[in-house]
NUMILO-202892 format. One record per residue (C-alpha): residue number from 1; x, y, z. Coordinates in steps of 0.25 Angstrom, whole numbers, plus 5000, padded with zeros to 4 digits. Each point is the difference from the previous one (the first is absolute). Example, Ala and Ser with C-alpha at 12.3 -4.5 7.8 and 13.67 -1.06 7.14 Angstrom:
REM NUMILO-202892
- 1	5049	4982	5031
- 2	5006	5014	4998
***
This chain:
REM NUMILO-202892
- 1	4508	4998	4487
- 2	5010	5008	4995
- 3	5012	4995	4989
- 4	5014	5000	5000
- 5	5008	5004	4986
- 6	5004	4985	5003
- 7	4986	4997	5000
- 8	4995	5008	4989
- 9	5013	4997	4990
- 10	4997	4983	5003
- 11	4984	5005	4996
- 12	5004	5008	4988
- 13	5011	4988	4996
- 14	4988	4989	5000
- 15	4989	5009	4993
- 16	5011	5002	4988
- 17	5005	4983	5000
- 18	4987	4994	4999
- 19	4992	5015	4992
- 20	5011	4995	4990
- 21	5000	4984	5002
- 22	4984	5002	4995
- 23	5004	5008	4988
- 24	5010	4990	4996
- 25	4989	4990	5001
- 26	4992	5009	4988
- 27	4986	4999	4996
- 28	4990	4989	5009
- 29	4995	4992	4991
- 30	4992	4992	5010
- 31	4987	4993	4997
- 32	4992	5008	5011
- 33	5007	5016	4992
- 34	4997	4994	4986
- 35	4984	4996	5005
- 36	4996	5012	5008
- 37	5012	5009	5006
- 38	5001	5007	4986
- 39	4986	4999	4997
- 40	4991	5005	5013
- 41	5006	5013	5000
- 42	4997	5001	4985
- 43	4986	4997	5002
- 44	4999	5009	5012
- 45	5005	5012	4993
- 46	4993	4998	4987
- 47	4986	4997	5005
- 48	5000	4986	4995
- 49	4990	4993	5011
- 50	4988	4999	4990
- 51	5008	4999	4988
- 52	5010	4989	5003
- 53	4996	4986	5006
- 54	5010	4991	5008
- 55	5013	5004	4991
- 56	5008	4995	5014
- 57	4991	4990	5003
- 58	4996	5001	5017
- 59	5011	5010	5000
- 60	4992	5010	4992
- 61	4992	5004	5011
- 62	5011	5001	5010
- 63	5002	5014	5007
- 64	5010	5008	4990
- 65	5005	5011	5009
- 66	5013	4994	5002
- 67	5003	4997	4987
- 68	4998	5015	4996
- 69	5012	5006	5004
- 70	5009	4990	4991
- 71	4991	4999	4990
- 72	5002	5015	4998
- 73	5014	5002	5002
- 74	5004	4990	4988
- 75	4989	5007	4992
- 76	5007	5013	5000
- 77	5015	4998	5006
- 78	5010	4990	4996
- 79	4998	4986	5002
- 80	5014	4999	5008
- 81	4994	5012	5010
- 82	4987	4994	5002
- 83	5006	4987	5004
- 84	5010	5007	5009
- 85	4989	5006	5008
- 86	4992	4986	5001
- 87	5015	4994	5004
- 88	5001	5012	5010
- 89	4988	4998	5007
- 90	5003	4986	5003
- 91	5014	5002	5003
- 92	4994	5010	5011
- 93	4995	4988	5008
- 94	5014	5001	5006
- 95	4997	5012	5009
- 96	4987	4994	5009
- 97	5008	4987	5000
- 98	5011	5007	5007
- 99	4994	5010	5009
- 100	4993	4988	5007
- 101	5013	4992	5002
- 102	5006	5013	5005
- 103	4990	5002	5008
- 104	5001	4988	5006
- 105	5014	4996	5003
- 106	5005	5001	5012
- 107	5016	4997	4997
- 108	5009	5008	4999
- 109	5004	5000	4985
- 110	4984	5005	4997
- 111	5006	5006	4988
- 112	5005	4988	4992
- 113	4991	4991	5005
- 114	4989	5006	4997
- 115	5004	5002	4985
- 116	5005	4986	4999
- 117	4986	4995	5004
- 118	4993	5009	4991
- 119	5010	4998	4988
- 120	4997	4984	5003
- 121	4986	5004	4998
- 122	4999	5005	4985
- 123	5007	4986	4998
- 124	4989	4990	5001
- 125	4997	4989	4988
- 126	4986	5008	4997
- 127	5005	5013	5003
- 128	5012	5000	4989
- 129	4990	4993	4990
- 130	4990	5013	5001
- 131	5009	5011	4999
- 132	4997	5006	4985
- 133	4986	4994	5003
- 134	4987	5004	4999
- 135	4993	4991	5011
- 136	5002	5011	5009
- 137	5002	4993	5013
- 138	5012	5006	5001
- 139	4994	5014	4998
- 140	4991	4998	5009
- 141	5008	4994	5011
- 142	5006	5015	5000
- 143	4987	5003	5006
- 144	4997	4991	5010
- 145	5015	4997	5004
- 146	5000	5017	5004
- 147	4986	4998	5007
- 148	5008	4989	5009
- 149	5013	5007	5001
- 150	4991	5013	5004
- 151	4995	4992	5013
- 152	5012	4992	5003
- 153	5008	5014	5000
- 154	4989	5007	5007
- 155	4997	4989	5011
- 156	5004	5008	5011
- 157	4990	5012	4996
- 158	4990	4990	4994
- 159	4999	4995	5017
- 160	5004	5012	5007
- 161	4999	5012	4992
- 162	4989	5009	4999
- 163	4986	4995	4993
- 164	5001	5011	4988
- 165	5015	4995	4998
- 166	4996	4986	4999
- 167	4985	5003	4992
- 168	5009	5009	4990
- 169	5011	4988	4997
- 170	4989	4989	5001
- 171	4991	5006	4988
- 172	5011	5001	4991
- 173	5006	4987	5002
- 174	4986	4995	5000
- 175	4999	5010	4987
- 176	5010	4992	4994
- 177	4996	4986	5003
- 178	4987	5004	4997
- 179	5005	5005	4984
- 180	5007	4987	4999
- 181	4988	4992	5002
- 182	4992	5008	4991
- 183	5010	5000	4989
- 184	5002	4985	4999
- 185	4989	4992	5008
- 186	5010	4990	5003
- 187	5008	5006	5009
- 188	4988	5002	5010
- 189	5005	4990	5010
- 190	5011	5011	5002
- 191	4988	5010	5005
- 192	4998	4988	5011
- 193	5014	4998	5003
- 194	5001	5017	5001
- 195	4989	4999	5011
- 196	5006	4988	5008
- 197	5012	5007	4999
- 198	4993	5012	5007
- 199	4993	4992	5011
- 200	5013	4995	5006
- 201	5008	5012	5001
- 202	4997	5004	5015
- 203	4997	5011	5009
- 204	4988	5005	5006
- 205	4983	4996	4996
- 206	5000	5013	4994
- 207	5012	4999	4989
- 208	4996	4986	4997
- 209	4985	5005	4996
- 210	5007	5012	4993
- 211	5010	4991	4992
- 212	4988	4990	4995
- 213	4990	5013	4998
- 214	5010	5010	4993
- 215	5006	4986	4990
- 216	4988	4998	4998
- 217	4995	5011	4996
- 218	5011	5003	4993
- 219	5000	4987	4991
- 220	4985	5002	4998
- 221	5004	5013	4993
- 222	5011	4995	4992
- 223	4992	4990	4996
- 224	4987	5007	4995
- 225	5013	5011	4993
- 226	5006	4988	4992
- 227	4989	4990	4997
- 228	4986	5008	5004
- 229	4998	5006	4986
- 230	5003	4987	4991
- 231	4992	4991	5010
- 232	4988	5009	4996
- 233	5001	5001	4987
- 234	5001	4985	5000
- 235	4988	5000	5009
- 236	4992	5009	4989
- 237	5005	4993	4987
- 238	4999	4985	5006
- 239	4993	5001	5015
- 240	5013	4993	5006
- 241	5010	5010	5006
- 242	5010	4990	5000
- 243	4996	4994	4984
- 244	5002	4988	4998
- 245	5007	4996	5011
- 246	4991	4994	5011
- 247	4988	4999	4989
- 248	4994	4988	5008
- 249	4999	5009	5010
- 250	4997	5016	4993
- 251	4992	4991	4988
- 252	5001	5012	4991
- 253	4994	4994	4985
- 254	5012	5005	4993
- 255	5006	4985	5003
- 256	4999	4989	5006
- 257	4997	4997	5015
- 258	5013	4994	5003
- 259	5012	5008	5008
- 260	5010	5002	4988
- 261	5013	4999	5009
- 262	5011	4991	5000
- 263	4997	4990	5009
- 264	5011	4990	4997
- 265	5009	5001	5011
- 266	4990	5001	5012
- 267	5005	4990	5011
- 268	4988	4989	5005
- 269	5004	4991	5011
- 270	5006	5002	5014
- 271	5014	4994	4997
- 272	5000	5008	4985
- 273	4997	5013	5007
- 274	5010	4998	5012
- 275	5011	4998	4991
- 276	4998	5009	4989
- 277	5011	5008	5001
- 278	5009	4989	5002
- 279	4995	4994	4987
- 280	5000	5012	4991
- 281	5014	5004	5005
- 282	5005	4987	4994
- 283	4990	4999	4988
- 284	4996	5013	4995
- 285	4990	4994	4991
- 286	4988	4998	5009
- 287	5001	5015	5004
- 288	5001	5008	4987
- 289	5003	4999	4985
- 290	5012	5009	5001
- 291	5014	4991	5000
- 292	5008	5003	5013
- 293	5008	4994	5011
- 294	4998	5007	5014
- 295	5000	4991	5015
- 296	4999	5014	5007
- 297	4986	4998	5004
- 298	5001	4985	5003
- 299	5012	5005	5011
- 300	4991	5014	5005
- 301	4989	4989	5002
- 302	5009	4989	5008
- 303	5007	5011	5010
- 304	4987	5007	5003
- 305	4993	4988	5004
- 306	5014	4997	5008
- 307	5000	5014	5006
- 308	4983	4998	5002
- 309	5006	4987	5009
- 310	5009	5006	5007
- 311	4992	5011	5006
- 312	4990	4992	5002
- 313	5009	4994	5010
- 314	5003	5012	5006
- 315	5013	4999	4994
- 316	5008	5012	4992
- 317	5012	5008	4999
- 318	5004	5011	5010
- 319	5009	5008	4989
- 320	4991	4997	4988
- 321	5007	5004	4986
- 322	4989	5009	4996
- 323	4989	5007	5007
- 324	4989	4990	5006
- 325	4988	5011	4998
- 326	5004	5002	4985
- 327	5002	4985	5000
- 328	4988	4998	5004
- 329	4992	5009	4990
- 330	5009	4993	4989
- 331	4993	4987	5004
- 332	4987	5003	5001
- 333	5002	5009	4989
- 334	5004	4988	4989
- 335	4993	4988	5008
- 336	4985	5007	4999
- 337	5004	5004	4986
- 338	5002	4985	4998
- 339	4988	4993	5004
- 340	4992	5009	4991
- 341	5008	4999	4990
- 342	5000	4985	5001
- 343	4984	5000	5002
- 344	4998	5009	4985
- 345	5012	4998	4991
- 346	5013	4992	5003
- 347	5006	5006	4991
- 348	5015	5003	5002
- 349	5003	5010	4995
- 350	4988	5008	5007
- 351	5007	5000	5012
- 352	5014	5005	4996
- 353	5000	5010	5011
- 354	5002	4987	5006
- 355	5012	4996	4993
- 356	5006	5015	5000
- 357	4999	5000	5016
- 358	5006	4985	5003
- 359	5013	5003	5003
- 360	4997	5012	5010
- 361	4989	4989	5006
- 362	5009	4990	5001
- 363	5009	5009	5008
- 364	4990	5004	5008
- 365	4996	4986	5004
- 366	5011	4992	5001
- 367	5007	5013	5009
- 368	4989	4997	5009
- 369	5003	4986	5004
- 370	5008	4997	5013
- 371	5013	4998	4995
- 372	5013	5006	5002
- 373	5003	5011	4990
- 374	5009	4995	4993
- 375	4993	4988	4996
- 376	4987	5009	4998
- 377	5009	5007	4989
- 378	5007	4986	4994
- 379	4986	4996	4998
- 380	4994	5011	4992
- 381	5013	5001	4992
- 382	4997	4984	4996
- 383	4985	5003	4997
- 384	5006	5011	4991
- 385	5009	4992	4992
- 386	4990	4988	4998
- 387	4990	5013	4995
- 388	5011	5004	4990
- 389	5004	4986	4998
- 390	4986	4995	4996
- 391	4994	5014	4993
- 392	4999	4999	4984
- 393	4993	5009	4991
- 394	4995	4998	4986
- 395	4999	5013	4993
- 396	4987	5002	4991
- 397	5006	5003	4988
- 398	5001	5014	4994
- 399	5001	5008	4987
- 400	5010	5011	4995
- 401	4998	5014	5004
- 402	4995	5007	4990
- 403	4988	5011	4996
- 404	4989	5000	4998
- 405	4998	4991	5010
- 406	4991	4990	4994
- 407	5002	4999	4984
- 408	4989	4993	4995
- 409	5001	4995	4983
- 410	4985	4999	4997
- 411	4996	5002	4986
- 412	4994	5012	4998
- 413	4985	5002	5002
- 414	4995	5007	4987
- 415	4985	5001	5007
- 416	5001	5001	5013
- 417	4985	5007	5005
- 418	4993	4988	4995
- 419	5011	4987	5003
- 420	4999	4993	5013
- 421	5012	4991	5007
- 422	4997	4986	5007
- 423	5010	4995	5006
- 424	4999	4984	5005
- 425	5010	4989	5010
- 426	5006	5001	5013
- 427	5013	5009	4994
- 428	5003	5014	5007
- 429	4995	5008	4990
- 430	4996	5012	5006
- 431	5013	5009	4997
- 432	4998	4999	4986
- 433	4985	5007	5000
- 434	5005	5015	5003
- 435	5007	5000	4986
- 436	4986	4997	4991
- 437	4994	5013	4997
- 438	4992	5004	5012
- 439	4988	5000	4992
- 440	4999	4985	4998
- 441	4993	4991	5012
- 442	5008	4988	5005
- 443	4993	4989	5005
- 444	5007	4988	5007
- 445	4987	4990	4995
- 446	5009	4987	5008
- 447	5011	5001	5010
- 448	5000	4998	5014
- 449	4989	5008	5004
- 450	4991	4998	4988
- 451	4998	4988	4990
- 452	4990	4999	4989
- 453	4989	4992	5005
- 454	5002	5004	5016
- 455	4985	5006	4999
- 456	5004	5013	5009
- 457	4995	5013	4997
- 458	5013	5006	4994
- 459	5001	4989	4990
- 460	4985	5002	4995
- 461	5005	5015	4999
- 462	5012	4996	4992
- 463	4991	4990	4992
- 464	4990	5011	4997
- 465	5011	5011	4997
- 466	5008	4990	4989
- 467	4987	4996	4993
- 468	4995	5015	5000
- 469	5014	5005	4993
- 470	4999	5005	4986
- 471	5014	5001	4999
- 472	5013	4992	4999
- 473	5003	4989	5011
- 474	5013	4996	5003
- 475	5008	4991	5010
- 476	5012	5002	5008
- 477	5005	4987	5006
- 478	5013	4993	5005
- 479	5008	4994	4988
- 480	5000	4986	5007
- 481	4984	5000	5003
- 482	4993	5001	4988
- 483	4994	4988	5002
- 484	4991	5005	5011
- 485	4999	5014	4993
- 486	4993	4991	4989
- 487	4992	4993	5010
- 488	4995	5014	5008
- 489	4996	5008	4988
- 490	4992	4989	4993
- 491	4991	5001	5014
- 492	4999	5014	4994
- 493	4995	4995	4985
- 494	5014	5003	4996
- 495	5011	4995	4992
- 496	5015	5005	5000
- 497	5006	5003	4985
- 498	5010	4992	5001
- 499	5007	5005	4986
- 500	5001	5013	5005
- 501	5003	4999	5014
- 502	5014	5007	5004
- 503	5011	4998	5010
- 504	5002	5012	5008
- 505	5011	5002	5012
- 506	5004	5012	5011
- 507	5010	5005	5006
- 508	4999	4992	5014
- 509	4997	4985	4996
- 510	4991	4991	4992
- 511	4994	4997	4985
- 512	4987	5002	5000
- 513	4989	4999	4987
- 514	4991	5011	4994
- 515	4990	4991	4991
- 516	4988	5009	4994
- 517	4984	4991	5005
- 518	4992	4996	4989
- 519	4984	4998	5005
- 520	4998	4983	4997
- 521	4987	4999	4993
- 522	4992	4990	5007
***
């Protein structure tokens, strides 16, 4: 598909507004970058596996390929840079977005429509609260949105092309989706959607078989690519590939033999699951902890079973809006997505490929429906300004730019080879461990993952490795949980000295303490 100057100048303009709105936004000081996004990657490339212990909680044993690339770039560039690449990447979900609405239009104004509906896009409540981020959902939408838009773009090819065509485009986008999934196990429903999307694209026996075998194939690969390394080496260090999620299943004994995910926001109930989207669209609380305002999903869920109604009666436009093959990919593509999302996480803002693609969706549903067209348009147009109306972001707070990117005030450490780090509470506390010397063990001995008296493997390592220490023994802890800190080390026959703890902030947010451990005589 080839650009305009129109085209590439509207492309270029919307990949410098929102690269800049993110470095406006500054440094993420979200919980989930100050527990593991800085740290992982500092484990990774510092071989910290067997010295370290849970420093970011479940979050320590996530994969940390995706984390490297930033976590590089604000080690050795300035801070401003580093985030302008992040911002970049993000921004770039513009160009999917509005390929598959160009694509898909059948007006006449293509053009402008089409960059209306992917501008609109980069708008949602979730989607303006991640930008600067480091959740990731909306890096990796730029994966799966370019798998989608590859066979909406391609649909013709994919049913009537030659079989190598279709096999060569199939494993990349499959390639892809595959990554995504391998990258951040969440986004896995996509890898279903990817396929549905696949199955209902037409043509003969022989493309359909070579669409489904060549994707998957193709996600197989970049799967194995993105995830294959870490899930062994989680296999060899805890016999579970997935550690410590689905524990209860893996039993690794590492930990305990429960599932380790969130599982708060899983619907139970017909009437709860039915109207999920309706609920989390008006309350955002019973589908994430992140503050926002979005009804995009609630109106993509009412005019698709609307549309589903209509053509179950045999009933639907003879000049639809937008092209009823790609249409139909669109669907299938987000309602499979959907139910396993539904099924493993509920989570909102897993799905905000979703939010991304709503107006183009809503376009093509309601330009489906039997009505004249200048009703069809009146109606999309009101659906759009309730959207607008009705979107609200809450941004996570951000720090200043500034180098080095994380500035961590720790007294100095006067031996470093014989002193070990506890650290103890719920707090995000991850970022702060690449600023100890890297000689010195941190082991989170309570947390989310691990407390004192949990009787798992890794806390009768941690037990065994704080008795055997010679050396010195200190805590790091937040400033407003000491009382638990207390609580934690004296499970470890230890006692915090009081008198000579110290305060101790950085440069992103927080006070935390540093208090020298004293053994208790019992």
């Amino acid at each position: 598909m080839r650009l305009s100057w129109n085209e590439i100048a509207f492309l270029g303009v919307s990949l410098a507004v929102w690269t800049g709105y993110v470095i406006w936004l500054g440094k993420d000081t979200s919980w989930d970058f100050r527990n593991y996004h800085w740290y992982i990657p500092y484990a990774l490339l510092n071989g910290r596996m067997a010295l370290d212990v849970a420093v970011a909680h479940q979050g320590s044993y996530y994969n940390p390929l995706s984390d490297v690339p930033f976590y590089l770039l604000a080690r050795h560039t300035a801070s401003w840079f580093a985030v302008a690449v992040l911002g970049l990447v993000q921004a770039a979900n513009i160009i999917p977005l509005y390929l598959i609405a160009r694509s898909s239009l059948q007006t006449g104004e293509k053009t402008l429509a089409a960059a209306a509906l992917a501008f609109f896009g980069m708008t949602g409540g979730m989607t303006l609260t991640l930008y600067g981020t480091h959740y990731y959902d909306n890096v990796f939408s730029l994966f799966t949105l370019t798998a989608l838009a590859i066979v909406i773009c391609r649909r013709a090819e994919m049913a009537t092309g030659s079989l190598w065509s279709v096999a060569k485009w199939c494993v990349f986008a499959g390639f892809l989706t595959g990554c995504t999934a391998g990258l951040k196990l969440p986004m896995a429903p996509f890898a279903m959607g990817f396929a549905g999307a696949l199955a209902v694209g037409g043509g003969s026996r022989k493309h359909l078989a070579t669409r489904l075998t060549a994707g998957g194939l193709g996600g197989i690969a970049g799967f194995l690519s993105c995830a294959g390394f870490w899930m062994w080496r989680m296999q060899d260090l805890t016999g579970n590939p997935l550690f410590p999620y689905f524990n209860d299943v893996f039993k690794s004994p590492m930990a305990l033999a429960s599932p380790y995910r969130d599982m708060r926001f899983l619907q139970g109930g017909f009437w709860n699951i039915v109207t999920y989207p309706i609920r989390f669209s008006i309350d955002y609380r019973i589908a994430d902890d992140i503050p926002y305002d979005d009804i995009r999903i609630g109106i993509v869920y009412i005019v698709l079973i609307a549309t589903a109604l209509i053509w179950a009666l045999g009933k639907r436009s003879k000049e639809p809006l937008l092209d009823p093959v790609a249409s139909r990919i669109g669907f299938v593509f987000v309602a499979v997505t959907y139910v396993f999302w539904l099924k493993l996480f509920a989570i909102h803002r897993y799905i905000l490929q979703i939010e991304m693609l709503a107006p183009i969706l809503i376009a093509m549903a309601v330009g489906l429906w039997p009505l004249p067209r200048k009703v069809r348009l009146v109606t999309i147009g009101v659906l759009f300004f309730f959207a607008l109306l009705f979107t609200r972001s809450e941004h996570l707070q951000g720090a200043p730019l500034g180098d080095p990117y994380i500035a961590v005030d720790l007294p100095k450490i006067t031996d470093p080879t014989h002193t070990m780090v506890v650290m103890t509470g719920d707090a995000p506390l991850g970022f702060i461990a690449p600023a100890l010397p890297p000689e010195v063990p941190v082991l989170r001995i309570d947390g989310w993952m691990m407390q004192p008296e949990d009787g798992s493997y890794l806390t009768g390592q941690m037990r065994a490795r704080v008795a055997a220490h010679k050396g010195a023994l200190f805590l790091i802890a937040d400033a407003y949980d000491m009382g638990r800190a207390s609580a934690a080390v004296v499970d470890y026959g230890l006692a915090i000295d009081w008198q000579k703890c110290r305060i101790f902030t950085t440069n992103l947010t927080g006070a935390y303490q540093w208090c020298p451990l004293l053994r208790r005589n019992w």
